[in-house]
Each structure stands twice: as structure tokens, then as C-alpha cells.
C-alpha positions as CSV (number, residue, x, y, z in Angstrom):
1,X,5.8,135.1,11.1
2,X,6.4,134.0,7.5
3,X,10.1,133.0,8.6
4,X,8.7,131.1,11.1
5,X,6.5,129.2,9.3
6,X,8.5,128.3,6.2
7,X,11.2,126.5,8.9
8,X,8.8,125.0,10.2
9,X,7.5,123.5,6.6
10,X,11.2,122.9,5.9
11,X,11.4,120.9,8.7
12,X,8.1,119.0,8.0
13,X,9.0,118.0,4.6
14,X,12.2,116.8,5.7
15,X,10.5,114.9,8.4
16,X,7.8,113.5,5.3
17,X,10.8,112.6,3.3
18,X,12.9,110.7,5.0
19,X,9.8,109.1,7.2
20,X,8.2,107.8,3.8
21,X,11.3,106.9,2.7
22,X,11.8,104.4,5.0
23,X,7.8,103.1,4.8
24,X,8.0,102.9,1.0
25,X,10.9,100.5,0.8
26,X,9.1,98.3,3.3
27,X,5.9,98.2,1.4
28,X,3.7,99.6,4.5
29,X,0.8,100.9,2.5
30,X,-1.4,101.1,5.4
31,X,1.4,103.3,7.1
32,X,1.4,105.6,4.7
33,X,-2.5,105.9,4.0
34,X,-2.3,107.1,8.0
35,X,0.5,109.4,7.3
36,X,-0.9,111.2,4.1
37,X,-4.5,111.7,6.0
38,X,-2.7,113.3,8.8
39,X,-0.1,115.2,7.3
40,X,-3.3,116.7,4.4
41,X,-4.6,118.8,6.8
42,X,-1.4,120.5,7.7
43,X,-0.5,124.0,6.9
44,X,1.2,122.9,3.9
45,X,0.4,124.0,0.5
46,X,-0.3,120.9,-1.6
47,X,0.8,118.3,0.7
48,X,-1.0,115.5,-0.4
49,X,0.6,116.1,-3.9
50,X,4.0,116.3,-2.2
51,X,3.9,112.7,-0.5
52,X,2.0,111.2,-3.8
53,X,4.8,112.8,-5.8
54,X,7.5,111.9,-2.9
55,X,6.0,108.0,-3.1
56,X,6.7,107.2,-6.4
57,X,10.2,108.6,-6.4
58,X,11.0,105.2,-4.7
59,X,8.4,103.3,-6.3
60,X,11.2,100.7,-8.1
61,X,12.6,100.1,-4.3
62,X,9.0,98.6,-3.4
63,X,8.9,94.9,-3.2
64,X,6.0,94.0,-6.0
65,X,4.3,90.9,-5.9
66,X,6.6,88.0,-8.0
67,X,6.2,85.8,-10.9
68,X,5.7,82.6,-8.8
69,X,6.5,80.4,-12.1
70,X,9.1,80.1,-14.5
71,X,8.4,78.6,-17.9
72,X,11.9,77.5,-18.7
73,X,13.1,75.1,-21.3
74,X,12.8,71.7,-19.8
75,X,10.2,72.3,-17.9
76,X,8.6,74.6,-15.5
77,X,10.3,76.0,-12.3
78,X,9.4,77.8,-9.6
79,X,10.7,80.7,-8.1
80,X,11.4,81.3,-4.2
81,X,12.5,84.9,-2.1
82,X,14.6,82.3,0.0
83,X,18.5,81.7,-0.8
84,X,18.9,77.8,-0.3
85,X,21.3,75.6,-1.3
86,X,21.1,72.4,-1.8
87,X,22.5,69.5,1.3
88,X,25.6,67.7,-0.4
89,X,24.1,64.8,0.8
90,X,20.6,63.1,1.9
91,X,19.8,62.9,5.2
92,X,19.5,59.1,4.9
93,X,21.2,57.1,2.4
94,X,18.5,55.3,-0.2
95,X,17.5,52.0,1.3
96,X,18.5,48.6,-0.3
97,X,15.8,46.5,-1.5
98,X,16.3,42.8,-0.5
99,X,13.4,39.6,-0.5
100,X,16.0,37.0,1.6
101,X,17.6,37.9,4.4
102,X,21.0,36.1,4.7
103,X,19.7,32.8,6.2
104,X,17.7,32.5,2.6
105,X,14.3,33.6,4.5
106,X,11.5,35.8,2.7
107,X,11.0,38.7,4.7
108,X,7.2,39.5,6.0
109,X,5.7,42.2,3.5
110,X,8.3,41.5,0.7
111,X,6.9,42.9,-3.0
112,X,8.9,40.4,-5.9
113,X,7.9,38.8,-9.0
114,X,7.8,35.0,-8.4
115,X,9.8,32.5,-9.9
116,X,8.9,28.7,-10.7
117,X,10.1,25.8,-9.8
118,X,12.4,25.0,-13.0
119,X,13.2,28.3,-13.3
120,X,14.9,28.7,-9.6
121,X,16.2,25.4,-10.1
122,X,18.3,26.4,-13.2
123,X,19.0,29.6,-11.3
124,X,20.3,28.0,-8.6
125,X,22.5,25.0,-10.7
126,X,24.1,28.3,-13.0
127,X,25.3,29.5,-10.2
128,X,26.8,26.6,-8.7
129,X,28.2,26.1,-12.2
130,X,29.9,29.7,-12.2
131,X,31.3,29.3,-9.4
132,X,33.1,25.6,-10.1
133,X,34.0,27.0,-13.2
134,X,35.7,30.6,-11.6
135,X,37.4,27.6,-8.9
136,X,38.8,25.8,-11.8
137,X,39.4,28.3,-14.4
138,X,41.7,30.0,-11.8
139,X,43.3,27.2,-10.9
140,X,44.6,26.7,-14.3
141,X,45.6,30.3,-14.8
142,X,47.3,29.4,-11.5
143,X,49.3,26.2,-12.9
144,X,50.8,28.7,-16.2
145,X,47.8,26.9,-18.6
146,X,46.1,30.3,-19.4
147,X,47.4,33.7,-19.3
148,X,44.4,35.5,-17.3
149,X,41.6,35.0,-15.7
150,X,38.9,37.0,-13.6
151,X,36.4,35.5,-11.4
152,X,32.9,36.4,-10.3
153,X,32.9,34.9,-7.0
154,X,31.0,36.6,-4.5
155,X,28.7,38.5,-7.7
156,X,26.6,34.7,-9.1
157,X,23.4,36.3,-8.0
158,X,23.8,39.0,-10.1
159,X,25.1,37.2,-13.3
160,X,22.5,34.6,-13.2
161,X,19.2,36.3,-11.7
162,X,19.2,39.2,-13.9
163,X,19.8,36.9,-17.2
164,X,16.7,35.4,-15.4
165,X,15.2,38.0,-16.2
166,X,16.0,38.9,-19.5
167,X,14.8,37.2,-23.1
168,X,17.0,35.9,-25.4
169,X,16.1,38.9,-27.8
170,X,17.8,41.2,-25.5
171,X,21.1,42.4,-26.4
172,X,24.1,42.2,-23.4
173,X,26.7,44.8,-23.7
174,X,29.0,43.2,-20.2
175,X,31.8,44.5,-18.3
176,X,34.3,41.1,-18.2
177,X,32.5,39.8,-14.8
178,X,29.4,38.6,-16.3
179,X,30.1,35.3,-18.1
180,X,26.4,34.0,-15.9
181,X,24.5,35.6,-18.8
182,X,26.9,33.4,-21.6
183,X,26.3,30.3,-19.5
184,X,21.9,31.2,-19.2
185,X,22.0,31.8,-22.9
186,X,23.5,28.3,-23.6
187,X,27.3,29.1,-24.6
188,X,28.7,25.9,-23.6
189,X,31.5,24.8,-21.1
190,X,33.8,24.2,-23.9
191,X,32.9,27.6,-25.9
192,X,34.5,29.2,-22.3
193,X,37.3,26.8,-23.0
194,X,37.9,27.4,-25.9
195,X,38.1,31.2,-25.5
196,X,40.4,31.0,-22.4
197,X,43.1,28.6,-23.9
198,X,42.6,30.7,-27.5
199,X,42.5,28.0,-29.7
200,X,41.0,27.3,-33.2
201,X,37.5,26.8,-31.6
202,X,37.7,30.3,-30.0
203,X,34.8,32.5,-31.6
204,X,37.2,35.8,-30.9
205,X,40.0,33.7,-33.0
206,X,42.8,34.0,-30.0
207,X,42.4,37.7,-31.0
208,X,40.7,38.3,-27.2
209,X,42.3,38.0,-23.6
210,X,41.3,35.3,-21.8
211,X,37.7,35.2,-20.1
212,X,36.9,38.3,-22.7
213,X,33.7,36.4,-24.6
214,X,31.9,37.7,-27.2
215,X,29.1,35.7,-29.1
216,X,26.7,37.1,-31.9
217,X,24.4,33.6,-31.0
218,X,23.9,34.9,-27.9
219,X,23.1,38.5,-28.5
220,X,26.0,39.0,-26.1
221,X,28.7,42.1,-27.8
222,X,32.3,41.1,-27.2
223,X,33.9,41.9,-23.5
224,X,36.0,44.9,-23.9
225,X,38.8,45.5,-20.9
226,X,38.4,49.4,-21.2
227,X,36.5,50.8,-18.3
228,X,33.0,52.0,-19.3
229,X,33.4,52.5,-22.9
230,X,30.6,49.6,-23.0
231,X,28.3,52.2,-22.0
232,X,27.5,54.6,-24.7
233,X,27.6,51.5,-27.0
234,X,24.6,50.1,-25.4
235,X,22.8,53.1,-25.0
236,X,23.3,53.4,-29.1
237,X,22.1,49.6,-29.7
238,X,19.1,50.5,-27.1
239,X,18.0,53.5,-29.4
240,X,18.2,51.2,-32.3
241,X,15.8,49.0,-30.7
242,X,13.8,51.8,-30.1
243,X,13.5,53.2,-33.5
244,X,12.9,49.6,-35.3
245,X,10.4,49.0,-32.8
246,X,11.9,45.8,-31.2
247,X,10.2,44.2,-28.1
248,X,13.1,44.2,-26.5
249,X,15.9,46.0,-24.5
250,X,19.9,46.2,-23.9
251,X,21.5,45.5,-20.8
252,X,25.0,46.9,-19.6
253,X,27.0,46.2,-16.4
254,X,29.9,47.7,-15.2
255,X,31.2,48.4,-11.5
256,X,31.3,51.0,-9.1
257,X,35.1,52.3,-10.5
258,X,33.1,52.7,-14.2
259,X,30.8,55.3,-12.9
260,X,34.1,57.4,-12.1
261,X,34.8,57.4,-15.6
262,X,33.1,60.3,-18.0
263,X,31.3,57.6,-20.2
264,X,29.4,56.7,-17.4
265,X,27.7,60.1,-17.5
266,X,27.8,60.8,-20.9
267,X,25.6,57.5,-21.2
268,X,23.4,58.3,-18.7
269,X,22.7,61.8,-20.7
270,X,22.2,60.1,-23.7
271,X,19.9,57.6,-22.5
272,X,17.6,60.0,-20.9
273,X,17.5,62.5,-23.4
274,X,16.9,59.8,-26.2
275,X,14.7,57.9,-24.1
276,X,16.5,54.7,-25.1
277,X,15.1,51.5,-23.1
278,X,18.4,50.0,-22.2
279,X,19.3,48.7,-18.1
280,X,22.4,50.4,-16.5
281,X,23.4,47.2,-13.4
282,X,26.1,48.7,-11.7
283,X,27.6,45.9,-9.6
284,X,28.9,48.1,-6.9
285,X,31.5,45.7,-5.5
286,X,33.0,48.2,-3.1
287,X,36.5,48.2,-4.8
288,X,37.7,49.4,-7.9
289,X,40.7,46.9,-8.1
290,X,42.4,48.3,-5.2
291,X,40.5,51.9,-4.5
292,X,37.9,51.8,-2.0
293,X,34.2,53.5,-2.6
294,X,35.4,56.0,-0.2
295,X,38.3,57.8,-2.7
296,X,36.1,57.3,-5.6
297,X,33.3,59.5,-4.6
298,X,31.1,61.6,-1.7
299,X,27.7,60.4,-3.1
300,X,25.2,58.1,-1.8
301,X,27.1,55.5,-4.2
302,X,25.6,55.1,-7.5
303,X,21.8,55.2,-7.2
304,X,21.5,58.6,-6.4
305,X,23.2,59.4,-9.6
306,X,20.6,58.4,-11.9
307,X,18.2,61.2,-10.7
308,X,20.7,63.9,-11.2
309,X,20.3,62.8,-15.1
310,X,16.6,61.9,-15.3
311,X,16.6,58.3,-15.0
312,X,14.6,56.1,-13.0
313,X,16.5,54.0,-10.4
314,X,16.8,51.4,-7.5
315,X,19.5,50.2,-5.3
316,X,19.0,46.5,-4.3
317,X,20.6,43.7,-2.7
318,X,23.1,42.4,-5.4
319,X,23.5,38.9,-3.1
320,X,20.0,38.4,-2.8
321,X,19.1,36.4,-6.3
322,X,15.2,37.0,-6.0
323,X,15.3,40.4,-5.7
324,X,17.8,41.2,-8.3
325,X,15.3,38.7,-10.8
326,X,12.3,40.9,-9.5
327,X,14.0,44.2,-9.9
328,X,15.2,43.5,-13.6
329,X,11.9,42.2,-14.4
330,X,9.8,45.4,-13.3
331,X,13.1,47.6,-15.2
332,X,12.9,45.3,-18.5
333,X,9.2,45.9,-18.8
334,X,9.4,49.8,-17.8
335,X,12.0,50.3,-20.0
336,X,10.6,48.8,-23.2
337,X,7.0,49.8,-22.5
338,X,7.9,53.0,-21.6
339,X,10.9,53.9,-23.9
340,X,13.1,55.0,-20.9
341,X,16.3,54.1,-19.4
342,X,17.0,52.5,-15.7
343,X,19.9,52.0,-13.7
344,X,20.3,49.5,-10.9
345,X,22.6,49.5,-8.4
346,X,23.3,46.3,-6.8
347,X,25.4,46.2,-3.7
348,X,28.2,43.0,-4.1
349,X,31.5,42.3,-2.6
350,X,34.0,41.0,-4.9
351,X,35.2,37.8,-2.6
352,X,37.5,37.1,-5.1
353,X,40.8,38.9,-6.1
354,X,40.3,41.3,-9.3
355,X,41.7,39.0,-11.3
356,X,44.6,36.7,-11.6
357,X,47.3,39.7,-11.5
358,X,46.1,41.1,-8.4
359,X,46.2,40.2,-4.5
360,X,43.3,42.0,-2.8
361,X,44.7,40.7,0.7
362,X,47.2,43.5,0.4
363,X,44.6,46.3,0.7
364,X,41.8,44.4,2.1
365,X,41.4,42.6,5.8
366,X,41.3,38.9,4.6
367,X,38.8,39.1,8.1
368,X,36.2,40.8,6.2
369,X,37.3,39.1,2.7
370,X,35.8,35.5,5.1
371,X,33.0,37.7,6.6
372,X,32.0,38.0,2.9
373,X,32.3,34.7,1.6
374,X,31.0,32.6,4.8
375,X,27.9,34.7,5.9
376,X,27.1,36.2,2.5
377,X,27.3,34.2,-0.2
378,X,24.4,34.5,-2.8
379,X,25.1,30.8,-3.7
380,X,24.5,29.4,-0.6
381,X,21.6,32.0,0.6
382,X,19.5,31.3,-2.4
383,X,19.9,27.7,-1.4
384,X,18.4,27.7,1.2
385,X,15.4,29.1,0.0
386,X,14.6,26.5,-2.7
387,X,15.0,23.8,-0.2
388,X,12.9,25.5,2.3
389,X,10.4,25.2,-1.3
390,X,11.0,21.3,-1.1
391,X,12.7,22.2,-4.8
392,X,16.2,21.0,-4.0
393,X,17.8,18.2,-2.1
394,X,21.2,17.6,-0.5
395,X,21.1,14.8,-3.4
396,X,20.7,16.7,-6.5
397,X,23.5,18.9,-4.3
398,X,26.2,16.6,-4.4
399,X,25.3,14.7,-8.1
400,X,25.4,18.5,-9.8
401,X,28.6,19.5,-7.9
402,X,30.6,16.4,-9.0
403,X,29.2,16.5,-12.5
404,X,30.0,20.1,-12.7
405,X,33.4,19.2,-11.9
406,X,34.0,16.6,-14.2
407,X,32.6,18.4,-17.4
408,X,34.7,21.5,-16.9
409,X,38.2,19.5,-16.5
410,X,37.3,17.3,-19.3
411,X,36.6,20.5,-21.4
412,X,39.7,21.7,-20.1
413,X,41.6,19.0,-21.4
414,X,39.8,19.1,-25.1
415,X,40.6,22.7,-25.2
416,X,44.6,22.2,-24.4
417,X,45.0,19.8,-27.3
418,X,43.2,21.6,-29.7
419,X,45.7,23.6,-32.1
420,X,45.8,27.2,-31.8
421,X,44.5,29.8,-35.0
422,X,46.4,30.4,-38.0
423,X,48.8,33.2,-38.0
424,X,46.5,34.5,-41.0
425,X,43.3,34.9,-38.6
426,X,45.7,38.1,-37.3
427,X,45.0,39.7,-40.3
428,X,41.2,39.3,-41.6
429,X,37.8,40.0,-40.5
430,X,38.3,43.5,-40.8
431,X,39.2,44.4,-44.5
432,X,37.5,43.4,-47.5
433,X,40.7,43.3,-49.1
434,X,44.1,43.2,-47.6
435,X,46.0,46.6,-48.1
436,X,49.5,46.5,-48.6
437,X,51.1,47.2,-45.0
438,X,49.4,44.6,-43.8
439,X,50.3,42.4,-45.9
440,X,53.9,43.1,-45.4
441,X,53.2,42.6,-41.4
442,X,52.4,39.4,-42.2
443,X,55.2,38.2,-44.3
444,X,57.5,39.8,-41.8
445,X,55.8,37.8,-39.3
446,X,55.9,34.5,-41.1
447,X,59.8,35.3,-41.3
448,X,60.4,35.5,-38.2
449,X,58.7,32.5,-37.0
450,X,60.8,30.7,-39.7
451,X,64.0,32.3,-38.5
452,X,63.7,31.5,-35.0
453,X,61.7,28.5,-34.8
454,X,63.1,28.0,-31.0
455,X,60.6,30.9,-30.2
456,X,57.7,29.1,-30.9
457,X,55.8,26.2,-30.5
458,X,57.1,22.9,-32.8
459,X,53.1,22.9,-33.9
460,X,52.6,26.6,-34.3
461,X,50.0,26.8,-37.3
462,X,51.6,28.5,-40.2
């Protein structure tokens, strides 16, 4: 009888075991409640201290209640039981904001930041004038009168609205396709001249490539052709501004090709971690020279790029000039109110070749190229829309187009004849006093142009 019953215990407590094994690591406290009441008034000795006992042996497999928060450096995060990754993608892109559509009409419900009259009007005639100026500057390049040239036909709105937008007190760090803020600030025809034929009236001293401008006057740092390394310049002068407590801001530009480059990111950083109030305009153009958007990168372009680093952004219509004025209005006065950095991503097509030693028809349809230029062109949208305002006439049309004309071949001219800089403008403006090896350079130098005066020009300034 004893034999008997002590199998039969065996048995049970086997059966208990493995029974509130199983409910234990399921957290079934209601299960086991039952199962303790029942199995206490068994013939066991002690069995309700047998299951406690049994119970807490898996305690640590129980699933406890979690810490629903993390207070993590940075801010707080919270915590979830679910494995999720993240989509590699959106599930629709970011929308574009625009005000005109392309026939130059405001579209119902459209939010912007009006313009007046004189304002649009010099918007309008800047534009006109970059693009006569791109037309004729090319031509030249074209004809063996300058070395280089880059145009930016197809991007006016772009240049000119968001200089629009800007004070003079703002600082411009450019790419080399934004001479519309030069021409806004008042650099004149012949200062572009001057700089593209590199004579003695060049502010860079024939030191710069053509169409690279630089001006102090004009708050406007020195076009530099290294991709992106504008970047973390401007996010430096922004901080700057910050810390003497300027009423103002920095602007930088680049394209689409410059966000591939680590500068690009290391600015962004910089500017949201320092809180500088400087204006990223990415002038996403589609091509980086001959690379397409597609073999750059699998983002949503640009945009989405500034939220990955904590930086407020907007993608808008880079053709449409009233939008791209009302966008870097409500960014100039976020960023210096608020200390903070934005980036804007305006969507462009370069019409234009890259420049003067590139031929985009070899990697792009010339079909789309025309689509482009004929059905898109900022110039001609934002046209229309003044003289839907009654602001502009086919008149003032064809007396600014000529005039345009005129001035820039005449300062063409002026700027050929001038002599070019003295061989000694190679060697100053950077030390206070001349060390020895570069003093050596240049009587070497002057040597040489003595020796084989064939090489050089009959007027070459000694």
C-alpha cells in the first residue's frame, strides 16, 4: 500500500512539474491559482509548498511587465516587444511644393509670401538678364575668347528668387551656378566681365577660372570648383553669426552630385548639432555632369535626408520663382529666429550642358533636353504671371531684351582690351612678406617670359 502510493506521488509531482513548467513560462497566473487549489487537497504531504517552491524555480523565465521608456542621451525612446525594421523607403515620395503651375497660374489654396510690384519686376528683368548673359557668355567661350564657362539656364528661378529673399547682410557661400545672387546684389555686367576674360579689373586678380566670382562687397565668398567643400564653410560662418548675434543668416547651394560627397553630411551634422542658422538649397538638377539621380542614390532624393540629421526641410518646385521666394523667406526667418539650420531641395533640370567642356546630348535624349526648355522654363512661367498682374508688357519685353543685349557685348568688348594682371599679382595677397622660394618662382618666371617671348603675348604685363 505504501509502494503504491509513493508511485503514485512520483507520478503526480512529475505531472506538477512539467505541467507548471509550461504555465510559468507563459505567465498564466490564473492557471496556476486553479492548479495549486486542486492539487492542495491531494494526498501529498506539503504540496502547496512544493508548487510555491516549484514556481519560483522558473521565476526569471516569466515575462515581467517592461520599462515602457528609455531615457537615453538625446532624448527619450521608447521601447517595443515587436522586432520592426524600418521600410528603405516611404510609401509615397515627399510632395513638391509649387504656387504656378507651368502656364504661370496660382493654384486655388496656394500658401506664399507675396511679392510687390517692383520687386517681381526686378525678379523677373534678373532673370531675363542671366539668361542673355549665360547665351552670350557661352558664345564667347565658344568663339576661343574665354577659356570656360558654365551656364544656369534652366535654374534663373532659383538664382534670382531666393536672393529675393535674402538681405544684403546675409552671407552666400555658392556652388559656381549661382551668379543671380551677384547680379541681385549689384555686381555689375562688367565685374562678370572682367572676371571671365581675367583681366586687371578682375577682383580674383586672373587668379580664378572663369565664371568663379567672389566679391567681399557683396557678402558673396569666392566660387570654389571642389564639390561640396562650400559646405562646412558656411555652416562655420553661420555659427559665427550666431555667436556675435547677427540678424542674419548664410546661404549655401550645391547640386544633387554634392550631397554624394561626405561634406555634405558632415555639414548637415554640424549644423544641427550647433544649431547654426545657415540655408542648405540643393538645386537638384537631376544630373551630376553625366550621372543620373538614379546611380547616385536609393533615397527619396535630397529632402528626406535632412530628417535623418535633425534638420528641418522642404522640397519645392525649383522652376516655380514664387514659391522658391516664399520658401526661402519662411527658412531665412526660421533659421535666424530660431537658431537652426534648413535645407531646401529644389527640383531643376539643368537645360544647359555642364559647362563649356561637356555635351549632355551624349547621355541625355535632346527630346527631353526641349521638353525642358519649351514647357518648363522658369523665365517664361513667371512671365506670365506678372502680366496676368497687369505688371509687365510685351513693350518693356522687347526694350529690356535689346538693352540686355547691347550692355553685355559692349562690356564684352571693354573687358577684351583691358590688359591682363601683373605677373607679381601671382605671388601676393597671401604673405606678409615674401619668403624666399617664392621669390625665386618668380624670377624664374620672369626668365622665362624673357627667354621665349614668342610664348606670350607682345603686351604681357611684366
Amino acid at each position: 500500500m505504501r509502494n503504491h502510493f509513493s508511485s503514485w506521488a512520483i507520478n503526480q509531482q512529475n505531472n506538477i512539474h512539467l505541467f507548471l513548467m509550461a504555465l510559468c513560462t507563459r505567465n498564466s497566473k490564473h492557471i496556476i491559482k486553479y492548479v495549486k487549489s486542486r492539487i492542495s487537497v491531494m494526498a501529498i504531504p506539503d504540496a502547496a509548498n512544493y508548487i510555491n517552491k516549484r514556481c519560483r524555480r522558473f521565476e526569471s523565465t516569466k515575462a515581467h511587465s517592461y520599462q515602457k521608456i528609455l531615457d537615453f542621451p538625446g532624448g527619450k525612446v521608447a521601447f517595443t516587444p515587436q522586432m520592426s525594421f524600418l521600410s528603405e523607403s516611404l510609401e509615397e515620395r515627399i510632395p513638391c511644393y509649387r504656387v504656378l503651375d507651368d502656364n504661370g497660374q496660382l493654384i486655388n489654396d496656394s500658401s506664399f509670401i507675396g511679392v510687390s510690384r517692383e520687386i517681381a519686376r526686378k525678379m523677373y528683368c534678373d532673370m531675363v538678364t542671366l539668361q542673355t548673359m549665360d547665351t552670350i557668355f557661352y558664345e564667347a567661350q565658344r568663339q576661343g575668347r574665354i577659356s570656360f564657362y558654365v551656364t544656369a539656364t534652366g535654374e534663373e528661378a532659383i538664382n534670382i528668387a531666393s536672393a529675393a529673399a535674402l538681405t544684403n547682410d546675409d552671407l552666400v557661400v555658392p556652388q559656381y551656378r549661382e551668379p543671380g545672387l551677384l547680379l541681385w546684389r549689384g555686381f555689375t555686367l562688367q565685374e562678370f566681365a572682367n572676371q571671365c576674360f581675367s583681366n586687371r579689373e578682375d577682383n580674383c586678380k586672373g587668379r580664378q577660372m572663369p565664371a568663379h566670382y567672389g566679391s567681399k562687397r557683396h557678402n558673396y565668398f569666392t566660387v570654389a570648383s571642389t564639390i561640396a567643400s562650400q559646405l562646412p564653410h558656411a555652416v562655420g560662418a553661420a555659427y559665427s553669426l550666431k555667436m556675435d548675434h547677427k540678424d542674419a543668416c548664410v546661404v549655401t547651394y550645391f547640386g544633387d552630385g554634392g550631397s554624394s560627397e561626405g561634406d555634405f553630411h558632415a555639414a548637415l551634422n554640424f549644423a544641427a548639432v550647433m544649431e547654426a542658422p545657415v540655408i542648405f538649397i540643393c538645386r537638384n538638377n537631376g544630373w551630376a555632369i553625366s550621372t543620373p539621380v538614379s546611380d547616385q542614390f536609393r533615397s527619396d532624393g535630397i529632402v528626406v535626408r535632412g530628417q535623418a540629421y535633425g534638420v528641418r526641410s522642404i522640397r519645392v518646385d525649383g522652376n516655380d520663382a514664387l514659391a522658391m521666394y516664399s520658401a526661402v523667406s519662411a527658412a531665412r526667418e526660421m533659421a535666424i529666429n530660431e537658431n537652426r539650420p534648413i535645407l531646401i531641395e529644389a527640383l531643376t533640370y539643368r537645360v544647359g550642358h555642364h559647362s563649356t567642356s561637356d555635351d549632355s546630348t551624349k547621355y541625355r535624349p535632346v527630346d527631353e533636353i526641349e521638353q525642358w526648355r519649351l514647357e518648363r522654363d522658369p523665365v517664361m512661367r513667371f512671365k506670365r504671371w506678372i502680366e496676368n498682374n497687369g505688371w509687365w508688357s510685351s513693350d518693356a519685353e522687347s526694350e529690356h531684351r535689346s538693352s540686355m543685349r547691347k550692355q553685355i557685348l559692349n562690356v564684352i568688348q571693354v573687358a577684351e582690351r583691358n590688359e591682363k594682371p601683373p605677373v607679381a599679382d601671382l605671388f601676393e595677397d597671401v604673405y606678409d612678406v615674401l619668403p624666399s622660394n617664392l621669390r625665386e618662382q618668380e624670377k624664374r618666371l620672369r626668365d622665362a617670359i624673357t627667354r621665349h617671348p614668342q610664348d606670350y603675348p607682345p603686351d604681357f604685363p611684366m
